[in-house]
C-alpha positions as CSV (number, residue, x, y, z in Angstrom):
1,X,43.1,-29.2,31.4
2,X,42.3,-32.6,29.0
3,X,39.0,-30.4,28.3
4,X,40.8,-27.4,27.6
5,X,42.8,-28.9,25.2
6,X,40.2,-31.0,23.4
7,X,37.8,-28.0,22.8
8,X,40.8,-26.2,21.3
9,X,41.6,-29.5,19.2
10,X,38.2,-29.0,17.8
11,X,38.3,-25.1,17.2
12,X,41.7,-25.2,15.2
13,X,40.0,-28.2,13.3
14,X,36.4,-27.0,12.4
15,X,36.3,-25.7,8.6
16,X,33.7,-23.0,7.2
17,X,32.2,-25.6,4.5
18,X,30.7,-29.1,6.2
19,X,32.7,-32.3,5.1
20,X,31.8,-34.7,2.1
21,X,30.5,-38.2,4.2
22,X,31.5,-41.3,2.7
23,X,34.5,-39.5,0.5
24,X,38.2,-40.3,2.1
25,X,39.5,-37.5,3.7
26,X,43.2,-36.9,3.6
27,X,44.4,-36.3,7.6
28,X,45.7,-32.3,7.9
29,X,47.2,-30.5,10.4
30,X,45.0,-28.5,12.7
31,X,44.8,-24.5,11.7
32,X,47.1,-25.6,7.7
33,X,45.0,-29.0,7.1
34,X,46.7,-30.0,3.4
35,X,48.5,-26.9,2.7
36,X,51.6,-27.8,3.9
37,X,51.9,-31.5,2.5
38,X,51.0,-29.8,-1.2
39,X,53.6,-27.3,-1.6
40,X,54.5,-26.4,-5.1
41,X,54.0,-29.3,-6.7
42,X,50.3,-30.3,-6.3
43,X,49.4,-32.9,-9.1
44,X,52.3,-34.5,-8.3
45,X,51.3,-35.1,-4.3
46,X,47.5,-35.4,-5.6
47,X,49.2,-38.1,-7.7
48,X,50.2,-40.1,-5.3
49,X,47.7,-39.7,-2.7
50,X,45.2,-40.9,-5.4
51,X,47.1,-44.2,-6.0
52,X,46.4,-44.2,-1.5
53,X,43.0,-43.2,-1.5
54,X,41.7,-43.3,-4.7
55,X,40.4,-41.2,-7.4
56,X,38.1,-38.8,-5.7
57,X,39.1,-37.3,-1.9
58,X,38.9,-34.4,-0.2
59,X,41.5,-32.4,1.6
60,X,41.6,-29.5,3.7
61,X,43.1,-26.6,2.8
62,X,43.2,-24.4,5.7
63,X,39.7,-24.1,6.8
64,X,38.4,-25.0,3.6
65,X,37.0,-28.3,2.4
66,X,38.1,-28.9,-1.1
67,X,37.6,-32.5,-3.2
68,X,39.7,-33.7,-5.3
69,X,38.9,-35.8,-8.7
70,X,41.6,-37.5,-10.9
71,X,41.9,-39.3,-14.0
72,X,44.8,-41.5,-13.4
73,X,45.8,-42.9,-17.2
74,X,48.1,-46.4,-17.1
75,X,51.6,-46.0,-18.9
């Protein structure tokens, strides 16, 4: 059952494009990865997450690697 589960676990997480080693990785949801956490407002959540992680990331948007680069400007 445990082994059942953790192959599944993988499958639902496995993307078509390899990830980017060494680049932070913004934790998803099996099957949606990012999609959900996005929603309409994007360079407001990439925003933020940049101030977390920094100014280049990648995220998964369903099974899709995708990287992330922002300029944040100081106010």
């Amino acid at each position: 059952m445990v082994a059942f589960i953790f192959l599944l676990w993988k499958y639902l997480n496995k993307t078509d494009t390899p990830k980017i080693r060494n680049l932070p990785e913004i934790p998803g949801i099996p099957l949606f990865g990012n999609l959900l956490q996005f929603g309409s407002s994007h360079a407001k959540v990439a925003g933020q997450l940049a101030k977390k992680y920094g100014p280049v990331f990648q995220v998964r948007l369903g099974n899709r690697v995708g990287a992330i680069v922002l300029h944040l400007k100081k106010c």
